[in-house]
KOLSEKE-397635 format. One record per residue (C-alpha): y, x, z; residue in three letters; residue number from 0. Coordinates in steps of 0.1 Angstrom, whole numbers, plus 5000, padded with zeros to 4 digits. Last residue first. Example, Ala and Ser with C-alpha at 12.3 -4.5 7.8 and 13.67 -1.06 7.14 Angstrom:
BEGIN
<<4989; 5137; 5071>; "SER"; 1>
<<4955; 5123; 5078>; "ALA"; 0>
! end
This chain:
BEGIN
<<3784; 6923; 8251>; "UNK"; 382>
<<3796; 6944; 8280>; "UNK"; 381>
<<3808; 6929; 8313>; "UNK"; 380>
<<3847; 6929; 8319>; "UNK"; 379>
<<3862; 6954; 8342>; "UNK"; 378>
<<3836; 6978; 8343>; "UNK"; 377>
<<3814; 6980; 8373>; "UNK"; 376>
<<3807; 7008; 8397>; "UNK"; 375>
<<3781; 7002; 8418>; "UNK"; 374>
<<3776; 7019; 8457>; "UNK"; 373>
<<3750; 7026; 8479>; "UNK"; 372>
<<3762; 7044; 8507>; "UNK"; 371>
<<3740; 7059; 8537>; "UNK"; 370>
<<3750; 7074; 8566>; "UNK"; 369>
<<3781; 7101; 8569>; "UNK"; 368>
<<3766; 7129; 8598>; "UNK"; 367>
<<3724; 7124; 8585>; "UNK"; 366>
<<3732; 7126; 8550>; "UNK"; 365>
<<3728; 7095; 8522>; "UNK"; 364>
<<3748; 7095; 8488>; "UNK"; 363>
<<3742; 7058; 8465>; "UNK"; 362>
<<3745; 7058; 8425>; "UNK"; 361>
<<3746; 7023; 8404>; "UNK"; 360>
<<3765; 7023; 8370>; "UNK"; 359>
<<3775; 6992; 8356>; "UNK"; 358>
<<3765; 6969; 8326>; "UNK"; 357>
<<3762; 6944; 8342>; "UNK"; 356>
<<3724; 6934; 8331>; "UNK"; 355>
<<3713; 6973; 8320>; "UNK"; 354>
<<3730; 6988; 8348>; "UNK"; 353>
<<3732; 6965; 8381>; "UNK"; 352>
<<3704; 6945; 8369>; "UNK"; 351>
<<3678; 6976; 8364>; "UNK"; 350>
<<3694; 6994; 8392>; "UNK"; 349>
<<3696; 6967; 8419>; "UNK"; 348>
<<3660; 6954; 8411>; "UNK"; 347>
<<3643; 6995; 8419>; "UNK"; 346>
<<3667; 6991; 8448>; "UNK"; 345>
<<3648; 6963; 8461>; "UNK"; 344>
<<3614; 6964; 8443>; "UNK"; 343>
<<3597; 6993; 8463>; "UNK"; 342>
<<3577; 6976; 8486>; "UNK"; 341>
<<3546; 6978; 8468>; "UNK"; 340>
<<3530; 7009; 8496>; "UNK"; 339>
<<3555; 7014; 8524>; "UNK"; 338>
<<3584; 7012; 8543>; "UNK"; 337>
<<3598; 7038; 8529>; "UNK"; 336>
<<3597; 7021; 8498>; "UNK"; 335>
<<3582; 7038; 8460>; "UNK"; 334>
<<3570; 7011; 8434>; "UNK"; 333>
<<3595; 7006; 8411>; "UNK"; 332>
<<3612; 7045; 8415>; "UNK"; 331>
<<3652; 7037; 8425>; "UNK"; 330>
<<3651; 7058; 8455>; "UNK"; 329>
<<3620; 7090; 8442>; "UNK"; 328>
<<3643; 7120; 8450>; "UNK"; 327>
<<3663; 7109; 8481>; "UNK"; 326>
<<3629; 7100; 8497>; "UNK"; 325>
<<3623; 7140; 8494>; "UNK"; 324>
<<3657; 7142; 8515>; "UNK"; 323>
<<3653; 7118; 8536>; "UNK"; 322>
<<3675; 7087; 8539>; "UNK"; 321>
<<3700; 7088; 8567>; "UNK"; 320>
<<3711; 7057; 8589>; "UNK"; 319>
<<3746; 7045; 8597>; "UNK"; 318>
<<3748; 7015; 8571>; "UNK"; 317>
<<3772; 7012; 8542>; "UNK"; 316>
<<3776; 6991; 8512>; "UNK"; 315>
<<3794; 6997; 8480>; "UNK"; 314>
<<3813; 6977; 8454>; "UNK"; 313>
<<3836; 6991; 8427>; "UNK"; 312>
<<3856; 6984; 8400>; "UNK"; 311>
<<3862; 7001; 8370>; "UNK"; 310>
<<3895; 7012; 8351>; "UNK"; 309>
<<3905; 7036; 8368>; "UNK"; 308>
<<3885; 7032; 8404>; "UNK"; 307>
<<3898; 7000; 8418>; "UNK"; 306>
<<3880; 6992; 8455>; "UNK"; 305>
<<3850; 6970; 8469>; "UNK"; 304>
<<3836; 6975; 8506>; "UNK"; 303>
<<3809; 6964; 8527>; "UNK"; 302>
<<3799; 6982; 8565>; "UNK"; 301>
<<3765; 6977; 8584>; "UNK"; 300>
<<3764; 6977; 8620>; "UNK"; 299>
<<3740; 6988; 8642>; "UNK"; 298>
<<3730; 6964; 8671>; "UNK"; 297>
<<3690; 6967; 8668>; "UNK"; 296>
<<3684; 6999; 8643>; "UNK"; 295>
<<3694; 7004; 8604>; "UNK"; 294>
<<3673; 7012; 8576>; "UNK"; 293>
<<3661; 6974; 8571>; "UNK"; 292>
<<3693; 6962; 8568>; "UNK"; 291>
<<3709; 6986; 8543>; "UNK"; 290>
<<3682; 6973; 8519>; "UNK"; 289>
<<3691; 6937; 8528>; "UNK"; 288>
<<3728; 6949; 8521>; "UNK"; 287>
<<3721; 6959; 8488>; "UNK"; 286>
<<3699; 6937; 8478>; "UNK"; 285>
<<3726; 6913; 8485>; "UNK"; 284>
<<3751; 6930; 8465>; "UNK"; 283>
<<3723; 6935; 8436>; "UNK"; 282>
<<3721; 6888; 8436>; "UNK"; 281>
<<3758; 6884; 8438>; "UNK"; 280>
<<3761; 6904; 8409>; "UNK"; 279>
<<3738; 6887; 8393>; "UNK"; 278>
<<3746; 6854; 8401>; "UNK"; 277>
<<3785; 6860; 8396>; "UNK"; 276>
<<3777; 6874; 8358>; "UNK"; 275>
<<3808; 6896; 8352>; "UNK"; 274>
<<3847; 6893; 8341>; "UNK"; 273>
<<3864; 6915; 8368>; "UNK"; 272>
<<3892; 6904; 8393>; "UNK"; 271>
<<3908; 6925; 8420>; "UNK"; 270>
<<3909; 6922; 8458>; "UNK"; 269>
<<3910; 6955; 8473>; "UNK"; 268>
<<3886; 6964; 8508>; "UNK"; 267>
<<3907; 6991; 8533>; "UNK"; 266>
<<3894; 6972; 8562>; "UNK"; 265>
<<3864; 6972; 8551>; "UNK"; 264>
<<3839; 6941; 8557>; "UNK"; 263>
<<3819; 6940; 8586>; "UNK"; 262>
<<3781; 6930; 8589>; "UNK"; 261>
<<3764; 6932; 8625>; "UNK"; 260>
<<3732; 6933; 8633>; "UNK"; 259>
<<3707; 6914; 8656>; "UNK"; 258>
<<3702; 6887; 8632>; "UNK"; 257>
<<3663; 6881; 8630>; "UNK"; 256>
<<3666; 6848; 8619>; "UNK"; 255>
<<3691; 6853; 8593>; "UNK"; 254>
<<3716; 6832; 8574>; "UNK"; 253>
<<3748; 6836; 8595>; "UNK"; 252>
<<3749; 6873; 8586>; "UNK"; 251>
<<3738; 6876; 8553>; "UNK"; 250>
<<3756; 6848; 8539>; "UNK"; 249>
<<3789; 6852; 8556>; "UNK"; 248>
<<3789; 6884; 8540>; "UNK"; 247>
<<3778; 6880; 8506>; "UNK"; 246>
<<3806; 6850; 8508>; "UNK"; 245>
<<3831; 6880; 8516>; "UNK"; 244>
<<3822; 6907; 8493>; "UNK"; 243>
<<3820; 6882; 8461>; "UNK"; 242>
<<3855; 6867; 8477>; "UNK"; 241>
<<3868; 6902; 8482>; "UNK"; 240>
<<3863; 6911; 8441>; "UNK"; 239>
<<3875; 6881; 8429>; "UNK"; 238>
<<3852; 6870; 8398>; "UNK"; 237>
<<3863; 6857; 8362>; "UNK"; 236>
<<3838; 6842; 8344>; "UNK"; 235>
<<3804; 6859; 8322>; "UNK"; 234>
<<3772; 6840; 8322>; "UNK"; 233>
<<3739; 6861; 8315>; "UNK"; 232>
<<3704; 6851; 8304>; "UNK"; 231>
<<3677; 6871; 8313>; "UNK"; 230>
<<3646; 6869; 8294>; "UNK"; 229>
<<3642; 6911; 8283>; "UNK"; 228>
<<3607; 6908; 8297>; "UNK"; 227>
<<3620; 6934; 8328>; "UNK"; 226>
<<3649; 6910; 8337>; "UNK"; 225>
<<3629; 6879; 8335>; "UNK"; 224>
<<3601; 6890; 8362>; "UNK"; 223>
<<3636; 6903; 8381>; "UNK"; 222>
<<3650; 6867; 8379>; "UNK"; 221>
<<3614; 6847; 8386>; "UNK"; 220>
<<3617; 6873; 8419>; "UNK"; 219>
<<3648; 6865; 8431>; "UNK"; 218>
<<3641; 6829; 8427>; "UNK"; 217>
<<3614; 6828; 8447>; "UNK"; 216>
<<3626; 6845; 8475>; "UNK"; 215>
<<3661; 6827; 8472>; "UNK"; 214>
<<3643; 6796; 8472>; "UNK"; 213>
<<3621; 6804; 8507>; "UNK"; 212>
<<3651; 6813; 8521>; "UNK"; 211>
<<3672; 6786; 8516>; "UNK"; 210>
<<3639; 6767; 8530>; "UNK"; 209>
<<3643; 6789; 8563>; "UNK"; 208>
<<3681; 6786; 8567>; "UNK"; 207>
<<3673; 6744; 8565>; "UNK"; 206>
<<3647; 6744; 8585>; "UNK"; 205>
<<3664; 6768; 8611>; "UNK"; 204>
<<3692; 6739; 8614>; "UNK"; 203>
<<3667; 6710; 8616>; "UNK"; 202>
<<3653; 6731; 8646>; "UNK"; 201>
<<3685; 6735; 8665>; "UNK"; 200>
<<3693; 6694; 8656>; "UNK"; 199>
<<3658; 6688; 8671>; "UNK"; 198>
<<3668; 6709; 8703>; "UNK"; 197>
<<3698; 6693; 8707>; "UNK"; 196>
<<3679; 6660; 8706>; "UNK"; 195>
<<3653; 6668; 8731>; "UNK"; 194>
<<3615; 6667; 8721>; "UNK"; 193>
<<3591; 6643; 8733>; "UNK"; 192>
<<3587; 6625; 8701>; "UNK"; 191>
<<3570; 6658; 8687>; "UNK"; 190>
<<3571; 6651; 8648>; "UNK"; 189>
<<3601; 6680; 8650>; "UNK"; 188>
<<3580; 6702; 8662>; "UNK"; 187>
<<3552; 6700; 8634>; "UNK"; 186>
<<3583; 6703; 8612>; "UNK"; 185>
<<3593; 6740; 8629>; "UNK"; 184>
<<3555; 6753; 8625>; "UNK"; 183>
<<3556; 6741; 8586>; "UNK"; 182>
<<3586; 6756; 8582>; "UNK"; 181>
<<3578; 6791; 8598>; "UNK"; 180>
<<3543; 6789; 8576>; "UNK"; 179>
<<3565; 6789; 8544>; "UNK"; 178>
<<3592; 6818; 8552>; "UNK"; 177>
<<3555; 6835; 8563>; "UNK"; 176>
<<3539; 6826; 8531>; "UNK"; 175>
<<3570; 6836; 8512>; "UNK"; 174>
<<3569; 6873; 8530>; "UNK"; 173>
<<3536; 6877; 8526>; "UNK"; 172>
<<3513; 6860; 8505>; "UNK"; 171>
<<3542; 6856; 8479>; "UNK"; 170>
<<3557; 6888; 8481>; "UNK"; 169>
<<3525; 6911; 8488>; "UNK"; 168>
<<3511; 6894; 8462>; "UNK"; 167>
<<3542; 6900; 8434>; "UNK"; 166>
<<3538; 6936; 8441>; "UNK"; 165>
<<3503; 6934; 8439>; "UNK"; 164>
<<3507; 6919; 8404>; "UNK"; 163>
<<3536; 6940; 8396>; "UNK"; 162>
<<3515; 6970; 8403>; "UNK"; 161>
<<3483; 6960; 8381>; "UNK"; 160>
<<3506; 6952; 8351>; "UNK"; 159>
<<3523; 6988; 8353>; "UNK"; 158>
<<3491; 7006; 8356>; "UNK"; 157>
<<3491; 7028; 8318>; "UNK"; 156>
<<3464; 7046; 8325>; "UNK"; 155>
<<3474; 7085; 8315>; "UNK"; 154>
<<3450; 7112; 8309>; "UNK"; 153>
<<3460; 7143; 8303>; "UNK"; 152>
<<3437; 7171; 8283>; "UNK"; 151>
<<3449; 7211; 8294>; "UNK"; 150>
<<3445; 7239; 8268>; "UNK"; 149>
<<3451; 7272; 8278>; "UNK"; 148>
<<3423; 7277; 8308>; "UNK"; 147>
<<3398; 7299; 8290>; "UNK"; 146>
<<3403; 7272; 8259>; "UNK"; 145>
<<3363; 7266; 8259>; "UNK"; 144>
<<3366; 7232; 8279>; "UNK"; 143>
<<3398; 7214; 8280>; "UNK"; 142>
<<3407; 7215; 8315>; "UNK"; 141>
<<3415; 7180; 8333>; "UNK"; 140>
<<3447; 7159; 8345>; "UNK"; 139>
<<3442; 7127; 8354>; "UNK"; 138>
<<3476; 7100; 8358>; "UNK"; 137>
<<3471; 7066; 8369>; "UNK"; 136>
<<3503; 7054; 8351>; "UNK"; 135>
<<3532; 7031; 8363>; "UNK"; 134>
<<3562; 7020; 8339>; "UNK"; 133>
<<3594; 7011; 8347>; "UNK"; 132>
<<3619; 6999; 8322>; "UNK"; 131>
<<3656; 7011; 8319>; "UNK"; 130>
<<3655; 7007; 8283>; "UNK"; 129>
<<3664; 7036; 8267>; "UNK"; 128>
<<3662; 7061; 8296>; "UNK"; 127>
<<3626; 7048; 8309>; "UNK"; 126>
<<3618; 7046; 8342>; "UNK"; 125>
<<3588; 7069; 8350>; "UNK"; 124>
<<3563; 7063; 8382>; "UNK"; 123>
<<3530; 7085; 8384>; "UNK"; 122>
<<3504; 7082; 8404>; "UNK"; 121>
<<3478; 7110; 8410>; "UNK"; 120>
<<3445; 7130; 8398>; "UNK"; 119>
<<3436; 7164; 8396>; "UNK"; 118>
<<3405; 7177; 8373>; "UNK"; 117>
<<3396; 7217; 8385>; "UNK"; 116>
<<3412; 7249; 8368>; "UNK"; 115>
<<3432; 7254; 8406>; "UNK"; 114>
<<3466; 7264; 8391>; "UNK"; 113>
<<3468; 7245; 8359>; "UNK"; 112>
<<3449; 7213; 8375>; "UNK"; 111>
<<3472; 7217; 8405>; "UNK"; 110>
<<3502; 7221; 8377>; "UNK"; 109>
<<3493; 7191; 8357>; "UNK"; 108>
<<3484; 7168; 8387>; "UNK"; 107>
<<3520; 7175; 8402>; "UNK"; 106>
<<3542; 7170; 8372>; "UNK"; 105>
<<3521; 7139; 8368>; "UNK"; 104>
<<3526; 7126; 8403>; "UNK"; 103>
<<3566; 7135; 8400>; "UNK"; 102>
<<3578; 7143; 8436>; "UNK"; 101>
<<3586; 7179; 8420>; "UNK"; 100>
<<3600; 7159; 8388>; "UNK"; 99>
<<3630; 7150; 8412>; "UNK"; 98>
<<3643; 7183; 8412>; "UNK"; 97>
<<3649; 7189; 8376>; "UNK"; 96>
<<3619; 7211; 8356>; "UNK"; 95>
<<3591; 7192; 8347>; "UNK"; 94>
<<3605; 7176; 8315>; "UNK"; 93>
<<3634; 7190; 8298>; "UNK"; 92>
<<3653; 7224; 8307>; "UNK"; 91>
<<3687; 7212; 8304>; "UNK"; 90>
<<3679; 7180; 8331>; "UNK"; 89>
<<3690; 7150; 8334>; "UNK"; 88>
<<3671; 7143; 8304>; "UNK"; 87>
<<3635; 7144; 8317>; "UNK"; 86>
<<3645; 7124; 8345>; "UNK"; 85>
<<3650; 7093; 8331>; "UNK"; 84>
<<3619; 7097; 8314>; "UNK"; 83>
<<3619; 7087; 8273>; "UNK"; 82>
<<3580; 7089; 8268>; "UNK"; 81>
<<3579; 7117; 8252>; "UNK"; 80>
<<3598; 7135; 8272>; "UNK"; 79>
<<3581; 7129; 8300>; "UNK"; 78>
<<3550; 7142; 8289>; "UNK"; 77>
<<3563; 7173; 8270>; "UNK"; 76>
<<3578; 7180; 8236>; "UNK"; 75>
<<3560; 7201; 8210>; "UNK"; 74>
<<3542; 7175; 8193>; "UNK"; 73>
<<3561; 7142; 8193>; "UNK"; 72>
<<3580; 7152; 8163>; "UNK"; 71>
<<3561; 7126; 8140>; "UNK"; 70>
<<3550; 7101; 8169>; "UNK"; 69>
<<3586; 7090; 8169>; "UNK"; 68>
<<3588; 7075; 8139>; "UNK"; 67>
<<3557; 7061; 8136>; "UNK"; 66>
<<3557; 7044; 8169>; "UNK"; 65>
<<3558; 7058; 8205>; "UNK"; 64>
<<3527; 7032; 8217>; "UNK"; 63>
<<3504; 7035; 8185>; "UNK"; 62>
<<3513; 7077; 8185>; "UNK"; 61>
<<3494; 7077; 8222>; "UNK"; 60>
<<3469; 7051; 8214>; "UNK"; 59>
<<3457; 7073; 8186>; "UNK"; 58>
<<3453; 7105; 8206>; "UNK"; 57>
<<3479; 7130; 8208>; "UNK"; 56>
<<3476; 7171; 8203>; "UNK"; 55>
<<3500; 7198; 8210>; "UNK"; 54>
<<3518; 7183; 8239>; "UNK"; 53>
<<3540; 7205; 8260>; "UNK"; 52>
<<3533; 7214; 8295>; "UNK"; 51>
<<3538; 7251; 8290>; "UNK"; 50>
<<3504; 7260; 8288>; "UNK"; 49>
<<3496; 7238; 8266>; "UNK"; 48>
<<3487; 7202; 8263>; "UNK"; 47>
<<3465; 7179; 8253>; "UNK"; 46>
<<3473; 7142; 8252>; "UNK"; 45>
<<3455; 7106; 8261>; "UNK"; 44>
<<3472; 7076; 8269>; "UNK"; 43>
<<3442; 7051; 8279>; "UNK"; 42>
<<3421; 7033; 8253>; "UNK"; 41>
<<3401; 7059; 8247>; "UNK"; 40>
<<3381; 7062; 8211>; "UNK"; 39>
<<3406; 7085; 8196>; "UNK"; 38>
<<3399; 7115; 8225>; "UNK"; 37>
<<3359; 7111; 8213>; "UNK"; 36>
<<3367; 7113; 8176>; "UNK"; 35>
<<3390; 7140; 8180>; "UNK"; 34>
<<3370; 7162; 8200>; "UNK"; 33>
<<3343; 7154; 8175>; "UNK"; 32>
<<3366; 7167; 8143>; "UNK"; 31>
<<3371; 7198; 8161>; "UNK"; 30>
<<3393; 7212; 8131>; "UNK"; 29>
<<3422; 7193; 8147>; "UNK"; 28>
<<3420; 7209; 8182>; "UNK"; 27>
<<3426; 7247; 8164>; "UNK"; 26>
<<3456; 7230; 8141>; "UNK"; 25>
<<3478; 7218; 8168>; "UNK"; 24>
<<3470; 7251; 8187>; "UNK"; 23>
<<3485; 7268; 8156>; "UNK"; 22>
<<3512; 7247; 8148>; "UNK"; 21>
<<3523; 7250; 8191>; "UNK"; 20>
<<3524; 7292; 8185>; "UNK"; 19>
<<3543; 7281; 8152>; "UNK"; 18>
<<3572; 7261; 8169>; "UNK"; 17>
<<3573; 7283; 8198>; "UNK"; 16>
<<3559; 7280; 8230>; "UNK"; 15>
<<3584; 7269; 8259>; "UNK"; 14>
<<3593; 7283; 8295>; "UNK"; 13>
<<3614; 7263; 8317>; "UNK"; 12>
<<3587; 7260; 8344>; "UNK"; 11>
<<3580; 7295; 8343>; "UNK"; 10>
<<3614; 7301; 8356>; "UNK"; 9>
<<3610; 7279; 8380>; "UNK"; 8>
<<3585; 7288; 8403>; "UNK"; 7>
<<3552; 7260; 8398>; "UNK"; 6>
<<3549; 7233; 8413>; "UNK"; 5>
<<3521; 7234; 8440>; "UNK"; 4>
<<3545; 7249; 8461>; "UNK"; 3>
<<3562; 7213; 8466>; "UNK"; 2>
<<3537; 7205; 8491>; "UNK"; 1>
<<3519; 7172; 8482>; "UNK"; 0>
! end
């Protein structure tokens, strides 16, 4: 959607006040129907003003923020309520930074503002508090009789339904084809008339392929485990080159489709940090196999580590450019530039990276420089 849908700016920073907000509160309260019928959804349901900001809540609105929070819910906007990343990156709240203008809500609230017609979209949050994603089929509608003031917004909590077909496209895809690529290679090998280089070739591509196969699954049992809270951690002392190094050797021995190249910087420092080696192991290689699919046939990807004060950090580097607009929704759960569910990647090296290392992940990306993503750890991990 074209960002002039969005609203300019300075109307986009614009608040009621606390009594102009009482009074609208009060208005939808003496509709005891209205309130009825808005209680009985199961769905997230608010109404809002003008300026985006919630003067009404249904019941499974407050349920979900709690009694504490529900009490100065009114007043604050969508995203703000529900602790958005990128509604506190911002001075203005919810709406306003330049990510929201890829926001699916942002977008249904101003097309329904603009046009006075129901507007639909996806919307992906990650939480500040938690660094949880959540998905929601958003709908934004008039209210009738409130000559365009009063706006009701629908929100369908999807999260469950898009780790499902996340999960499907991982194990009917890419662990099906890992699978089927054994099963084709061990057919082979029951052919007697086969050479014996040629066996010892395929007994080699079995074993890459069933390494494969395990990390798939394991990867995503680990990320399942990291967004239930389930993820146990083990802290020991890691060199920083030796993490860079076996990452790798891994990656470029261990693929199929090698036609890359993976260097390590010259200017690389070796220095120890107390972390979790699996984990940190496990965002590197995100990392590069993110870094792999942006890059072309005979590119080569670049992996560093260096002392900042008293952090540490890793980055990776490939050649290509992200685009600006894909800039803005990175480290959403469900957003890939290759496409629909594909998402999980850099989504997994944030939520592990920061809430599990307790590190900061960031990446920079221009057409002259490439793309870096980088994590900054601290020196020992947090308990």
């Amino acid at each position: 959607m074209p960002l002039s849908i969005i609203p300019e700016a300075a109307l986009l920073r614009q608040r009621s006040c606390t009594s102009e907000i009482e009074t609208q509160r009060k208005t939808i309260l003496e509709n005891s129907l209205l309130i009825e019928l808005l209680n009985s959804f199961p769905d997230l349901v608010a109404v809002l003003n003008r300026h985006r900001q919630i003067v009404y809540a249904n019941q499974a609105f407050t349920d979900l923020l709690g009694p504490v929070n529900s009490l100065d819910l009114f007043g604050k906007r969508p995203g703000e309520a529900l602790d958005c990343q990128q509604a506190f990156k911002n001075e203005n709240g919810c709406g306003t930074g330049e990510s929201c203008t890829t926001c699916g809500a942002a977008q249904a609230i101003a097309t329904c503002g603009r046009h006075h017609q129901e507007n639909r979209q996806e919307c992906s949050i990650t939480q500040e508090t938690t660094g949880l994603a959540l998905e929601f089929q958003v709908k934004a509608t008039p209210l009738p009789q409130h000559s365009g003031e009063l706006t009701l917004l629908f929100l369908s909590d999807i999260t469950q339904e898009k780790r499902r077909r996340a999960l499907e496209r991982i194990f009917f895809h890419d662990v099906m084809n890992t699978a089927g690529g054994l099963a084709g290679m061990s057919r082979l090998l029951c052919n007697q008339e086969i050479p014996a280089e040629k066996k010892d070739k395929f007994l080699a591509m079995i074993q890459t392929n069933s390494e494969r196969l395990s990390e798939e699954i394991t990867a995503q049992r680990e990320l399942c485990a990291a967004e239930n809270n389930e993820l146990n951690l083990s802290a020991a002392p890691c060199s920083t080159l030796c993490a860079i190094k076996e990452m790798a050797l891994f990656y470029g021995c261990n693929d199929n489709e090698n036609s890359y190249q993976i260097e390590i910087d010259s200017a690389a420092e070796d220095t120890t940090v107390i972390t979790d080696r699996h984990l940190l192991n496990r965002v590197l290689g995100n990392m590069i196999k993110n870094a792999r699919e942006a890059i072309n046939p005979e590119e080569t990807i670049r992996i560093g580590c260096r002392t900042l004060g008293d952090t540490t950090e890793f980055w990776v580097h490939n050649p290509g450019h992200i685009q600006h607009q894909d800039q803005l929704r990175i480290f959403r759960r469900s957003f890939s530039t290759k496409g629909p569910d594909r998402g999980l990647g850099t989504y997994s090296i944030k939520l592990l990276g920061e809430r599990y290392l307790g590190g900061k992940v960031s990446f920079t990306s221009s057409p002259e420089k490439g793309t870096t993503f980088a994590l900054r750890l601290p020196v020992r991990l947090p308990e």
